[in-house]
Structure formats: C-alpha cells, structure tokens
Residue frames as a rotation matrix with the C-alpha (Angstrom) as fourth column:
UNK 1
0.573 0.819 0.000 0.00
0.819 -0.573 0.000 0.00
0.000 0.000 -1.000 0.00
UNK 2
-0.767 -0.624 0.150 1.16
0.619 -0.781 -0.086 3.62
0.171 0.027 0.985 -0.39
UNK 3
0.149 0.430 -0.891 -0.23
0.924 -0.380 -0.029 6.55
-0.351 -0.819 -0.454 1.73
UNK 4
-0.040 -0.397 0.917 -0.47
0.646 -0.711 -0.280 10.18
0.763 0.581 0.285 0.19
UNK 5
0.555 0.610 -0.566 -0.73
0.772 -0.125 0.623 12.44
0.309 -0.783 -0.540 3.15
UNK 6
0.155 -0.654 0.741 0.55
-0.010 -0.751 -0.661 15.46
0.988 0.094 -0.123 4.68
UNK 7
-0.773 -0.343 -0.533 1.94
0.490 0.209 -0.846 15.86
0.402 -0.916 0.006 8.38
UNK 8
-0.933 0.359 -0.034 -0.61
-0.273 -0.762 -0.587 18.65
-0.237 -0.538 0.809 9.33
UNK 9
-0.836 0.284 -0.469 -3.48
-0.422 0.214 0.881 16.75
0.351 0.935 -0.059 7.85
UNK 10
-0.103 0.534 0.839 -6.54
-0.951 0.196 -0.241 16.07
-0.293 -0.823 0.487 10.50
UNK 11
0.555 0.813 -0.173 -7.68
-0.824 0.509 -0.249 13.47
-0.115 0.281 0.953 7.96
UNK 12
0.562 -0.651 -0.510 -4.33
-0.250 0.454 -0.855 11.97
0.788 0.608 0.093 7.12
UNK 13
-0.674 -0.555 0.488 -3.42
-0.645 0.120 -0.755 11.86
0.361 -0.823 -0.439 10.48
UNK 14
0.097 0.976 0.196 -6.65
-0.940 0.154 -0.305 9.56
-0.328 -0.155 0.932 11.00
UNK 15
0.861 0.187 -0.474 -5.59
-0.439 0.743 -0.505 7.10
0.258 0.642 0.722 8.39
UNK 16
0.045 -0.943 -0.330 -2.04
-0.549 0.253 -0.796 6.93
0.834 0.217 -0.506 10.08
UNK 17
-0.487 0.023 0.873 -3.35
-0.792 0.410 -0.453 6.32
-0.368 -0.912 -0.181 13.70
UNK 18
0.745 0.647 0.165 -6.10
-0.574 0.747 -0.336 3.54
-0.341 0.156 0.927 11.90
UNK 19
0.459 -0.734 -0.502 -2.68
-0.313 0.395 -0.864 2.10
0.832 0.553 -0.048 10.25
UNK 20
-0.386 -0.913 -0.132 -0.98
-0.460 0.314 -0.831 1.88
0.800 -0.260 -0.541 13.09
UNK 21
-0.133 0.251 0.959 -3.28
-0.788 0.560 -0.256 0.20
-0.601 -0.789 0.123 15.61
UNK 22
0.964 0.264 -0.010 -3.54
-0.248 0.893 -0.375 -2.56
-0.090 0.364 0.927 12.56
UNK 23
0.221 -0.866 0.448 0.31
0.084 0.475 0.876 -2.99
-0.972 -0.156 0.178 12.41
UNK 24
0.579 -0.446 0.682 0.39
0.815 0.329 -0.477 -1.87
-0.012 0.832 0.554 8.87
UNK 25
-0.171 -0.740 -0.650 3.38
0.237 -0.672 0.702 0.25
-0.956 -0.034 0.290 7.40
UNK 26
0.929 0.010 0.370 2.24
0.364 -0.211 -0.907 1.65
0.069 0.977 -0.200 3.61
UNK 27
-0.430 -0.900 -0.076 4.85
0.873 -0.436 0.219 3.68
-0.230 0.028 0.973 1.80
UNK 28
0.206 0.258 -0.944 4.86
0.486 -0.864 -0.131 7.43
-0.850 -0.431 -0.303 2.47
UNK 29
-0.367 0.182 0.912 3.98
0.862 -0.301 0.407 9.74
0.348 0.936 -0.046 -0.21
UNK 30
-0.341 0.009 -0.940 4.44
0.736 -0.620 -0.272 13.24
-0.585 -0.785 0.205 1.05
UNK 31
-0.130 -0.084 0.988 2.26
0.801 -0.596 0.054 15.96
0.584 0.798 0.145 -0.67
UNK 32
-0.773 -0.403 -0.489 3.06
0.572 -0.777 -0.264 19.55
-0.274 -0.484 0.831 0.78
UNK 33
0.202 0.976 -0.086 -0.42
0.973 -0.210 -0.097 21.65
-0.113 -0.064 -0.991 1.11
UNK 34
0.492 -0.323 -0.808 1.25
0.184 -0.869 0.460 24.42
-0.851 -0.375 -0.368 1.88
UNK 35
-0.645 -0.504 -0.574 3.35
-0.518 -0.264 0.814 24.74
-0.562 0.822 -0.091 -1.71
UNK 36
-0.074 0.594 -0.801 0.41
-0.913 -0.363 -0.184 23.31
-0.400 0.718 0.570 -3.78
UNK 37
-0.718 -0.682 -0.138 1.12
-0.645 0.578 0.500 19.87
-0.261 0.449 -0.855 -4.50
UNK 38
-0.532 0.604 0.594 -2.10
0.301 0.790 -0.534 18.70
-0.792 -0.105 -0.602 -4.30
UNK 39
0.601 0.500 -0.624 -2.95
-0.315 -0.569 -0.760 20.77
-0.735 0.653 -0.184 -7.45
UNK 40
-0.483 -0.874 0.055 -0.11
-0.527 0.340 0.779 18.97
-0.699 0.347 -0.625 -9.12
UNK 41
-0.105 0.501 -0.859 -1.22
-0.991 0.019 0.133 17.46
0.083 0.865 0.494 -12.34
UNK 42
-0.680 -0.583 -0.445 0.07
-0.469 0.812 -0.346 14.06
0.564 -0.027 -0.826 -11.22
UNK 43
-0.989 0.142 -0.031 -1.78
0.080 0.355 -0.931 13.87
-0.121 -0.924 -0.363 -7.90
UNK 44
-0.150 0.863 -0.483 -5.32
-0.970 -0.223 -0.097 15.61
-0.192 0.453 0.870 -9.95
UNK 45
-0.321 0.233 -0.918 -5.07
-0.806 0.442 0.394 12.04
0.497 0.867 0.046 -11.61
UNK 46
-0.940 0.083 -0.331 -5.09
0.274 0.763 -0.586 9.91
0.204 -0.641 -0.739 -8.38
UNK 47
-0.366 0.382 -0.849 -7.14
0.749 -0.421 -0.512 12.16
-0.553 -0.823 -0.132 -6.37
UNK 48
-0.339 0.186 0.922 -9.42
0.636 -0.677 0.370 14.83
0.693 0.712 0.111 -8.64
UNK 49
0.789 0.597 -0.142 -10.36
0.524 -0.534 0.664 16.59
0.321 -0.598 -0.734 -5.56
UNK 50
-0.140 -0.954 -0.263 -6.93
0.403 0.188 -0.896 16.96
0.904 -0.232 0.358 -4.53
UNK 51
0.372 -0.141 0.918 -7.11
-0.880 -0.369 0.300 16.38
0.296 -0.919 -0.261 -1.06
UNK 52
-0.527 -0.335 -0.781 -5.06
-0.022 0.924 -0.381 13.97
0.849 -0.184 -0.495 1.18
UNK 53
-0.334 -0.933 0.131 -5.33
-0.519 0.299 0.801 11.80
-0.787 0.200 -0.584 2.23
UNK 54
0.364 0.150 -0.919 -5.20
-0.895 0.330 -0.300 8.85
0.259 0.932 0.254 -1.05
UNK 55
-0.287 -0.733 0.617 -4.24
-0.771 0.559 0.306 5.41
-0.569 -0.388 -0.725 -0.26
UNK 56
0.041 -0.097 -0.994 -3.49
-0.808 0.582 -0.090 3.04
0.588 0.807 -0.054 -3.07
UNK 57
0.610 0.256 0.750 -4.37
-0.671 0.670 0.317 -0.06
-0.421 -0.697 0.580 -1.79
UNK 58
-0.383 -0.806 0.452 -1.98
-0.412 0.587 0.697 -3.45
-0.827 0.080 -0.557 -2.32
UNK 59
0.067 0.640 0.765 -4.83
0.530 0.627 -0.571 -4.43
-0.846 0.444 -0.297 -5.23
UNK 60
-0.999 0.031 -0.016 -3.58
-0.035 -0.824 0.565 -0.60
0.005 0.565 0.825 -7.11
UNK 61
0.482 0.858 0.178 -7.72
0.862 -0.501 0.079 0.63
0.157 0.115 -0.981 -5.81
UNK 62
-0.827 -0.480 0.293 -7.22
0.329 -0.836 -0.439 4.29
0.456 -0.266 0.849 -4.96
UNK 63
0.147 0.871 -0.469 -9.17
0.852 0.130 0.508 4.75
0.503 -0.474 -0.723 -2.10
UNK 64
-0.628 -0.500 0.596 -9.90
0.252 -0.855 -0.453 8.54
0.736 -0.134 0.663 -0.71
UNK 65
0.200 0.656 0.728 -11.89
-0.691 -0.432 0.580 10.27
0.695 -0.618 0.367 2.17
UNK 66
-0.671 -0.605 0.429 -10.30
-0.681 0.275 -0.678 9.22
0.292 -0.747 -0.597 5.93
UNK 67
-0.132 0.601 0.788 -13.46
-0.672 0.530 -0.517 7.78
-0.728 -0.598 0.335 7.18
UNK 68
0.888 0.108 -0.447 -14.36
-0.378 0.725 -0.576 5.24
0.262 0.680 0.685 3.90
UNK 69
-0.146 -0.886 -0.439 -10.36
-0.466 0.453 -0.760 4.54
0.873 0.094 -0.480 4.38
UNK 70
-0.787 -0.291 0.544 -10.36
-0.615 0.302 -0.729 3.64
0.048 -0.908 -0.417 8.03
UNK 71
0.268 0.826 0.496 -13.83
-0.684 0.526 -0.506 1.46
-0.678 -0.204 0.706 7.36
UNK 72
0.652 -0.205 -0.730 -11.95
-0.660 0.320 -0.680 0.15
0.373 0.925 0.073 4.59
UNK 73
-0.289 -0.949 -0.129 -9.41
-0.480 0.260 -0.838 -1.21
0.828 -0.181 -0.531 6.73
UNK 74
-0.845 -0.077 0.529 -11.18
-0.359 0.816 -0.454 -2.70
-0.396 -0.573 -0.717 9.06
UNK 75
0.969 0.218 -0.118 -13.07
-0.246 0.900 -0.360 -4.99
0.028 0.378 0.926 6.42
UNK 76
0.483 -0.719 -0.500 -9.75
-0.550 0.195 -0.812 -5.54
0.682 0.667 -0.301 5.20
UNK 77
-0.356 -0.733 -0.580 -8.08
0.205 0.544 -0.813 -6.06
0.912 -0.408 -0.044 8.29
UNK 78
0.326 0.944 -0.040 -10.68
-0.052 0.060 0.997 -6.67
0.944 -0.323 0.069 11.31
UNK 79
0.722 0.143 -0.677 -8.55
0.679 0.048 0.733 -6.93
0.137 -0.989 -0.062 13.98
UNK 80
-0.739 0.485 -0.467 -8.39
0.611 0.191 -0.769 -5.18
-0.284 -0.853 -0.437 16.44
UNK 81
-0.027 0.954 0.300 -11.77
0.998 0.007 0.069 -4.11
0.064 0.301 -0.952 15.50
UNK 82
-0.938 -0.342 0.058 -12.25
0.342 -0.940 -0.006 0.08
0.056 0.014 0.998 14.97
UNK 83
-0.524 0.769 0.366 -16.04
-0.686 -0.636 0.353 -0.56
0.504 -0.066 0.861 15.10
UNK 84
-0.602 -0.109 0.791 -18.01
-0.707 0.533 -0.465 -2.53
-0.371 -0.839 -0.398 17.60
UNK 85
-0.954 -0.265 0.140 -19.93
-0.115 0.755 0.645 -5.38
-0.277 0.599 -0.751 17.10
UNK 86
-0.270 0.961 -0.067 -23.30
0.878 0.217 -0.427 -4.59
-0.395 -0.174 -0.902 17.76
UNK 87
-0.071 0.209 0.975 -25.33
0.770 -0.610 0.187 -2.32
0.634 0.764 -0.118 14.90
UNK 88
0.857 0.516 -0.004 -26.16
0.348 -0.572 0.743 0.25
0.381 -0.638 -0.669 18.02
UNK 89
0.191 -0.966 -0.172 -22.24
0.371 -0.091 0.924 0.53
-0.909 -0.240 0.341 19.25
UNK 90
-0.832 -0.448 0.327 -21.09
0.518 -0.416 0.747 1.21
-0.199 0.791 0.578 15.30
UNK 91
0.380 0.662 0.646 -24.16
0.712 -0.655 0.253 3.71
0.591 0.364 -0.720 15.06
UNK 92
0.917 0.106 -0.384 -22.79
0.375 -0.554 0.743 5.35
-0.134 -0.825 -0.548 17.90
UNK 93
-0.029 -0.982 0.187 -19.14
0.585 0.136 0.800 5.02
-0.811 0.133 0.570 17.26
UNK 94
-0.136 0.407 0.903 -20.24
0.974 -0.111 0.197 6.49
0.181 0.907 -0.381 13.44
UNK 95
0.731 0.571 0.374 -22.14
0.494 -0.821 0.286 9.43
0.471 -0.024 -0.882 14.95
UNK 96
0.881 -0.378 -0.285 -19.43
0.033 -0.552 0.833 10.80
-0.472 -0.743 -0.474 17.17
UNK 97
-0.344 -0.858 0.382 -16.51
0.726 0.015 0.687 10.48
-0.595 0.513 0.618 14.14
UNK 98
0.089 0.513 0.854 -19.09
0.818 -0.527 0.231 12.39
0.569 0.677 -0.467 11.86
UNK 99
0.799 0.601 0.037 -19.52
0.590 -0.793 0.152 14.90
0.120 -0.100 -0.988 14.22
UNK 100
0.158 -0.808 -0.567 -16.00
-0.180 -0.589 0.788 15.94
-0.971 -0.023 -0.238 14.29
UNK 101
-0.562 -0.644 0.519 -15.13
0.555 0.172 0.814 14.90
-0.614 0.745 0.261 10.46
UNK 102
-0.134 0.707 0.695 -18.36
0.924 -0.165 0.346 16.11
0.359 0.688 -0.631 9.13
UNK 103
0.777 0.561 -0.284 -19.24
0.626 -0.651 0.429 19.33
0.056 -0.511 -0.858 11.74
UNK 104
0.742 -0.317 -0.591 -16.50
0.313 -0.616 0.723 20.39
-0.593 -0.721 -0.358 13.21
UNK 105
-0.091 -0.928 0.362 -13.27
0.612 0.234 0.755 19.71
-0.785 0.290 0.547 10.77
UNK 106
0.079 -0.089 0.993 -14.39
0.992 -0.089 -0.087 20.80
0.096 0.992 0.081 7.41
UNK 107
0.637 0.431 0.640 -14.60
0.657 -0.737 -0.158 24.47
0.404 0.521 -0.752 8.81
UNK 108
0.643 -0.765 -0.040 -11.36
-0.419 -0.395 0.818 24.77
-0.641 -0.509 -0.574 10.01
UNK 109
0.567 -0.587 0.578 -9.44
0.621 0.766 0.168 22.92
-0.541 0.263 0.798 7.38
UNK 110
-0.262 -0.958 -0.118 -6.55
0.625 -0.261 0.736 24.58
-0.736 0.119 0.667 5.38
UNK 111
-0.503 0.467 0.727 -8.37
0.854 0.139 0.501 25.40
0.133 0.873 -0.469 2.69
UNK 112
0.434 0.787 0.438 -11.15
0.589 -0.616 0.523 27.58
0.681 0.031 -0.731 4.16
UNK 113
0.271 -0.577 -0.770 -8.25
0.606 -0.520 0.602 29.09
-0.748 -0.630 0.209 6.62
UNK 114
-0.338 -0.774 0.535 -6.93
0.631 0.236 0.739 30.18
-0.699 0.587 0.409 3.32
UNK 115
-0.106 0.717 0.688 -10.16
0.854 -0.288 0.432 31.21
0.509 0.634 -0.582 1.49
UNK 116
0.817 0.128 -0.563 -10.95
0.492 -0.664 0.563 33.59
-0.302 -0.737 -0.605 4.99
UNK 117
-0.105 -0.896 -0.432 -7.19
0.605 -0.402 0.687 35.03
-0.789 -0.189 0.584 4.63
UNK 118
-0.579 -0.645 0.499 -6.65
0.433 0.274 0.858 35.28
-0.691 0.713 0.121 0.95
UNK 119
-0.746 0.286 0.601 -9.86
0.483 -0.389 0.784 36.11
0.458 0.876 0.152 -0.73
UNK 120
0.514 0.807 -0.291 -12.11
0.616 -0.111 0.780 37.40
0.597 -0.580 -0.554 2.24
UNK 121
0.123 -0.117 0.985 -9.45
0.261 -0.954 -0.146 39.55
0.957 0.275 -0.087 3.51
UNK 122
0.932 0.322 0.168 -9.75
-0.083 -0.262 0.961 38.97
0.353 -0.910 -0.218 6.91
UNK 123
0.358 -0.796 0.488 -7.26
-0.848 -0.496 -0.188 39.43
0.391 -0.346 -0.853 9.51
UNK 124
-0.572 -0.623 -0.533 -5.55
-0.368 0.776 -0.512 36.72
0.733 -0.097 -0.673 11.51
UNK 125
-0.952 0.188 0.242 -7.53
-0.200 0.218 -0.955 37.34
-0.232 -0.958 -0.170 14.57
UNK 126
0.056 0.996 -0.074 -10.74
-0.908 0.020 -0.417 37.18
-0.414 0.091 0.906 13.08
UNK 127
0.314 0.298 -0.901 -9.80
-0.633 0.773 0.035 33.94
0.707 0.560 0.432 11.17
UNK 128
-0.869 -0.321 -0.376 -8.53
0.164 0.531 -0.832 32.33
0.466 -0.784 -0.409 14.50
UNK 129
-0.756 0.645 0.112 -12.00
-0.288 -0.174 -0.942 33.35
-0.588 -0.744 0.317 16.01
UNK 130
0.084 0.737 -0.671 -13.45
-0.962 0.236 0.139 31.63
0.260 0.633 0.729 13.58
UNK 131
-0.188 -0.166 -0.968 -11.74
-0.004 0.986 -0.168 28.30
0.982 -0.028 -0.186 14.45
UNK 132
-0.951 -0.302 0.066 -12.12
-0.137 0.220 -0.966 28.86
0.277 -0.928 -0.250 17.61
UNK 133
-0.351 0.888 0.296 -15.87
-0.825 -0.144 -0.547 29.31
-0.443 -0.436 0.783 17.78
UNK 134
0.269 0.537 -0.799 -16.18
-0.862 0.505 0.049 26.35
0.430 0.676 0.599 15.69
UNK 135
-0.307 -0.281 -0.910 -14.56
-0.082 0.960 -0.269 23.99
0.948 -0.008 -0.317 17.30
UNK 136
-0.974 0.221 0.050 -15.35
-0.030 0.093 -0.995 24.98
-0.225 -0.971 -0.084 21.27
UNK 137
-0.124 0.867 -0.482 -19.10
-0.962 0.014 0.273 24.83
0.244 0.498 0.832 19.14
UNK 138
0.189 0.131 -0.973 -18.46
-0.347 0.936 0.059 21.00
0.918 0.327 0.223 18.33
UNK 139
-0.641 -0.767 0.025 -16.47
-0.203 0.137 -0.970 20.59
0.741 -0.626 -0.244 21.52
UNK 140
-0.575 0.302 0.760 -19.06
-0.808 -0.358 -0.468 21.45
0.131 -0.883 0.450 23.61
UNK 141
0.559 0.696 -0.451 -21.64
-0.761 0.647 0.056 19.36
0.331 0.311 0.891 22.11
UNK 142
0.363 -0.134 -0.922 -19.38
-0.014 0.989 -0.150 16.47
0.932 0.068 0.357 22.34
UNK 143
-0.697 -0.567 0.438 -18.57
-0.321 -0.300 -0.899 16.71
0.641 -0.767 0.027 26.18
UNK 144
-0.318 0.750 0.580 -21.74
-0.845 0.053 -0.531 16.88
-0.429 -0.660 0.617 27.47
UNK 145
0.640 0.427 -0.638 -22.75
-0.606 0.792 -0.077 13.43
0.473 0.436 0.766 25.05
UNK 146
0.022 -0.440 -0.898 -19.45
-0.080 0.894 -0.440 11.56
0.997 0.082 -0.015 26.19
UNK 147
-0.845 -0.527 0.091 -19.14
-0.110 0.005 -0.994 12.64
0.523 -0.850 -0.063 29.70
UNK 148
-0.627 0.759 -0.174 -22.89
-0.646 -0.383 0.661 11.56
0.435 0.527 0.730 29.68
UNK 149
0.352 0.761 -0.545 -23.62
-0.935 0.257 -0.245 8.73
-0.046 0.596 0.802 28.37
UNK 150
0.470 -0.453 0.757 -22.65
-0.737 0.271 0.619 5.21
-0.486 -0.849 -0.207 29.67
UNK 151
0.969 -0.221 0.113 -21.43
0.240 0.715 -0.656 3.67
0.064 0.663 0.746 26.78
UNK 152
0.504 -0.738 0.449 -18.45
-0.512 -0.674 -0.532 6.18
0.696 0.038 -0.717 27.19
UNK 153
0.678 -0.567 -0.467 -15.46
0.627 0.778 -0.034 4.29
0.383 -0.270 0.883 28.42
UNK 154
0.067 -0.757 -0.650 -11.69
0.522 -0.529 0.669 4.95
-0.850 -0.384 0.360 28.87
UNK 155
-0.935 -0.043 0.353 -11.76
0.339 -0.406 0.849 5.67
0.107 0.913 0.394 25.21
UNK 156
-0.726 0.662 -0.185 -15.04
-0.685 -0.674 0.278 7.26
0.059 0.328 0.943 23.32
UNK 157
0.329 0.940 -0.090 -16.72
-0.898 0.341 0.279 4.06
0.293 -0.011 0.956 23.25
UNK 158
0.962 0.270 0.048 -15.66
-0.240 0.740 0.629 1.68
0.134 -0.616 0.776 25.86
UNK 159
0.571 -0.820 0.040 -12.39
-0.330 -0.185 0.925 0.64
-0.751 -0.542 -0.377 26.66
UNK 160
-0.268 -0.708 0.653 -10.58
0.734 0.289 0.615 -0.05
-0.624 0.644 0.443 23.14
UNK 161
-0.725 -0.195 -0.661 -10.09
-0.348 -0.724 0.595 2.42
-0.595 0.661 0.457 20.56
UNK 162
-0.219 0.310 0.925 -12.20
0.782 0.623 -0.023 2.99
-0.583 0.719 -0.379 17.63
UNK 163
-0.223 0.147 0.964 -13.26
0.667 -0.698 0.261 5.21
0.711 0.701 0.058 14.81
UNK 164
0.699 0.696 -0.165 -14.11
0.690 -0.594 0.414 7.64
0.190 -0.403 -0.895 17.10
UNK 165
0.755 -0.648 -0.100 -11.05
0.250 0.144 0.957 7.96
-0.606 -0.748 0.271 18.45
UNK 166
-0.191 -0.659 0.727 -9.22
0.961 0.026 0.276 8.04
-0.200 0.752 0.628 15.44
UNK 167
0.095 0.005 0.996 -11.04
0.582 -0.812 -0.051 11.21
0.808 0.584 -0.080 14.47
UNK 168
0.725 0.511 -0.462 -10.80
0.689 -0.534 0.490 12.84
0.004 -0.674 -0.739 18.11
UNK 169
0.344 -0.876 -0.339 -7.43
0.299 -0.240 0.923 13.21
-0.890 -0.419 0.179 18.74
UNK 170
-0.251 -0.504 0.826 -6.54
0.956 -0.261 0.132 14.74
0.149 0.824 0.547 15.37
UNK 171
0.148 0.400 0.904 -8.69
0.161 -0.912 0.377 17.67
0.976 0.090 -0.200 16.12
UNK 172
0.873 -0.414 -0.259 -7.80
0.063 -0.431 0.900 18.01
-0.484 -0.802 -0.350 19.86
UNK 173
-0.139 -0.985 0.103 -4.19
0.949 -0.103 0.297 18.28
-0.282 0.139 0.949 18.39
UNK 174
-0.329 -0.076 0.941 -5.16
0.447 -0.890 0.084 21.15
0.832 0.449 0.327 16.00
UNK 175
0.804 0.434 0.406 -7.10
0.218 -0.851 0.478 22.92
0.553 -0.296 -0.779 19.04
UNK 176
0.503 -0.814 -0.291 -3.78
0.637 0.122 0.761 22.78
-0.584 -0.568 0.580 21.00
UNK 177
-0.471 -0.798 0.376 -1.68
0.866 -0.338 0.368 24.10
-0.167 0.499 0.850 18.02
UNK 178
-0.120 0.236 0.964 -4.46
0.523 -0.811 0.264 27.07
0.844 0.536 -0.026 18.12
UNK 179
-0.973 -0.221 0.069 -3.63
0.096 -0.655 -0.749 27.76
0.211 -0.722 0.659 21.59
UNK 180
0.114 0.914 -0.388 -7.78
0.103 0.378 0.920 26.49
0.988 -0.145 -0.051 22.49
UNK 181
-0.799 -0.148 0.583 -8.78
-0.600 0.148 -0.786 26.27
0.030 -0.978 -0.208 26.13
UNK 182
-0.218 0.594 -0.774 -9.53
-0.342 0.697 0.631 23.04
0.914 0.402 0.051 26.76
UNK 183
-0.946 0.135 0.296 -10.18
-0.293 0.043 -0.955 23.25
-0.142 -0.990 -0.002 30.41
UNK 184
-0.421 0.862 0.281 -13.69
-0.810 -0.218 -0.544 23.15
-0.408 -0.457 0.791 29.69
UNK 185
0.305 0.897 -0.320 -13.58
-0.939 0.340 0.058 19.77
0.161 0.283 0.946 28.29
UNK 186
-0.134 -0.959 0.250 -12.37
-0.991 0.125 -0.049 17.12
0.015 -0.255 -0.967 30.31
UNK 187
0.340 0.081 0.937 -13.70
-0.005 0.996 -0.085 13.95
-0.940 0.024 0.339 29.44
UNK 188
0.914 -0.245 -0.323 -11.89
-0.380 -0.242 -0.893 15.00
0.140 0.939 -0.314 25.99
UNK 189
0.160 -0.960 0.230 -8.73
-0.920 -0.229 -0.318 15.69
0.358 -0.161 -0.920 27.50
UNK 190
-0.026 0.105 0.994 -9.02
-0.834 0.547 -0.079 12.23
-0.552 -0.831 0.073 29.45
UNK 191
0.877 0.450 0.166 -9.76
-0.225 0.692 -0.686 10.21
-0.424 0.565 0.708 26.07
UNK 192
0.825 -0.543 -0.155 -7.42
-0.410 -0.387 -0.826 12.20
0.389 0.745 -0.542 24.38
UNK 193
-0.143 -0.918 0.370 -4.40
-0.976 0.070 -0.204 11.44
0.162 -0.390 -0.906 26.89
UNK 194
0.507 0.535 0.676 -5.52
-0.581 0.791 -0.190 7.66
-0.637 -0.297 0.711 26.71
UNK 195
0.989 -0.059 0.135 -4.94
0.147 0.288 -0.946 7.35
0.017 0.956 0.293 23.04
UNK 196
0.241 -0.967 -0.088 -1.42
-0.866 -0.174 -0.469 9.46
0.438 0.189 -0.879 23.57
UNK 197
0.180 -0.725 0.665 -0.70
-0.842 0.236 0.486 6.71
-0.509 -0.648 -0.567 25.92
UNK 198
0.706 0.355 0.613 -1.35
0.085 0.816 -0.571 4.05
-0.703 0.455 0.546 22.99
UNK 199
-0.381 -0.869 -0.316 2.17
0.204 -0.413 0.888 3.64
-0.902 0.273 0.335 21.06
UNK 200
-0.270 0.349 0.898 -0.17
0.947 0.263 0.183 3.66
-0.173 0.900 -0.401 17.88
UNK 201
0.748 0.661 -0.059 -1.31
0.638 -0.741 -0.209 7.18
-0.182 0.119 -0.976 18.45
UNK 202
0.465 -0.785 -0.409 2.11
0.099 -0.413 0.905 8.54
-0.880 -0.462 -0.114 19.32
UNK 203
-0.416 -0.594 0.689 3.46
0.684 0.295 0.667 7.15
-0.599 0.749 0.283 15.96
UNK 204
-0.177 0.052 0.983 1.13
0.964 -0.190 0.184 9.33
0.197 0.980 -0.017 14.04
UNK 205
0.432 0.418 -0.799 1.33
0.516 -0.841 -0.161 12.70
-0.740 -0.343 -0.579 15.78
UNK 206
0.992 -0.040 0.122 1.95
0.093 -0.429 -0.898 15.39
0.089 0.902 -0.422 12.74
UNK 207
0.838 -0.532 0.122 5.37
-0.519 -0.708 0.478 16.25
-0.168 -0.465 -0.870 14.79
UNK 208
-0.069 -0.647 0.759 6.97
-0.404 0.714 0.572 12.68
-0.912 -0.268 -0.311 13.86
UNK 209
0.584 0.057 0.810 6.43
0.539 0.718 -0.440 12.33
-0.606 0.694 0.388 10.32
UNK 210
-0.072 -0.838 0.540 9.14
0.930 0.139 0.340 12.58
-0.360 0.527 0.770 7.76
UNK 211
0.240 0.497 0.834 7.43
0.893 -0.451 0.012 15.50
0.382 0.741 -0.552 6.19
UNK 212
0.424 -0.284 -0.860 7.58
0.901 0.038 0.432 17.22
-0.090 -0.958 0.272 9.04
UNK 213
-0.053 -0.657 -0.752 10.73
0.346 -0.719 0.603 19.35
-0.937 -0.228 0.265 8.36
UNK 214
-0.378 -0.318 0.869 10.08
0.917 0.001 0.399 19.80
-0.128 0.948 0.291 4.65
C-alpha cells in the first residue's frame, strides 16, 4: 500500500493512527499543502479533488476520504476491531466520528483558513476566532454526550479504541496548536491522553512524520 498524506493533515493523520493500531506500514507519499502539491497534475489524476489523504491499496484501488479509508481497513483487516460489534455501538461510534469529520473539521481545514485570509481579507484574529468558535461549538456538544452517556469508556466508546477515536485526537491536536482552552472539556482531554498513551497514536502525531521538516 502507499499513503499520500501530509503531516498537518486532520484526515491523514486519521488514516495513520487507523494504520498503526492494525500494524500496517504503507509507503509514504508526502504531498506539501502548503506549496500546492495537491494541485499537481500528477496527484489531480489519483485524487481529482486533490485532497489527502489517497491510499493506493496493495490491489492498485485508490481509495480517498479518511473515514471510507479507516472502514476500509477494518473490512480488510478486522482486527483489532475500529467498530463494535453490535449495529447500536457502530451507530454510535459512526455518529461521534461524523460529528468531528463532518461538523466540526471541514470548517477549520486549510483550505477555508486560506479562502478567509486570501480572498475574504480577513485578519488573523478574526480567522482564528473563527476556528475557535467552531470547534469549542463542536467541543461542547461532544462533552456533554461523552461525559454523559454510559457507553463512554476509557476511550469514546468503551475501553478499546475505535473510529471515534481516530477522528478525536486529530482535532484536539489542532485545538492545542491554536492555543484552544480546553479546560472546559475534560472527558476529551481524558480520552485524548488515553490514546497518547497508545504507542499507535504517538506514531502518528503530525510532529513525527518525515514531512515534518520539509
């Protein structure tokens, strides 16, 4: 398999933590957001959306969007399991990835940081008070559901990782790297520092991939 992906990537950081709690190792394929590469003619042909991440599967599928990958992988490769077994558990498990991949992410993602700057004009602080009100938005919401609701484990849903998980801790990174106050959500912070303590999570923080320094 081969992995397009970038180090800052919420989504691509998703597919690396779902990689590494299955024990696989694709090869890295670094495209740089920041200098355009996903507009590259090359990468247009994998990926016409150009966004990472892209993972060419060992069959040469090209398989895109984080959440189809990481469900992809565990048909593919089922253990240890990323959704539970019962249709209620992976409805739950489902709803609480969506609401951070689907709610919260898309309006904070490089892109629309970019659009806000660039062709809207705004200032820095106003486009940081945008992420910020968007995510301590989602944030909230998802506090008061996990710190709730007794399905809520050490992890998001019971005591083993799963899709949920994958998508939390990408976006509690980014609210960190915007200087967030997450005081007001500690059954986050508690998942979150769960997962860090998993060597699978550790492996894909944005700070430790090759890219990295490029």
């Amino acid at each position: 398999m081969k992995l397009y992906g970038y180090f800052r990537s919420s989504a691509a950081y998703r597919v690396r933590i779902a990689l590494n709690l299955k024990g696989l190792t694709p090869e890295g394929s670094y495209v740089h957001l920041q200098k355009a590469q996903q507009r590259a003619d090359d990468f247009l042909a994998l990926n016409p959306q150009g966004l990472v991440p892209a993972l060419v599967t060992d069959q040469g599928d090209v398989l895109t969007q984080s959440l189809a990958i990481v469900e992809w992988l565990d048909e593919t490769h089922p253990s240890p399991p990323l959704l539970p077994a019962d249709a209620p558990g992976r409805a739950r498990v489902r709803s609480i990835a969506q609401a951070i991949a689907c709610d919260i992410h898309p309006l904070n993602n490089l892109r629309v940081l970019n659009y806000l700057t660039h062709t809207l004009g705004v200032s820095d602080e106003q486009r940081n008070g945008w992420y910020r009100y968007w995510v301590d938005l989602g944030f909230e919401a998802l506090e008061r559901r996990l710190s709730r609701e007794a399905a809520t484990g050490r992890f998001c849903h019971g005591d083993a990782p799963t899709l949920a998980d994958v998508c939390l801790v990408p976006q509690v990174a980014n609210a960190r790297r915007f200087k967030i106050d997450l005081s007001p959500y500690p059954t986050l912070v508690r998942i979150d520092a769960a997962c860090q303590a998993l060597p699978a999570f550790g492996a894909a923080a944005p700070e430790r991939q090759p890219d990295a320094a490029a």
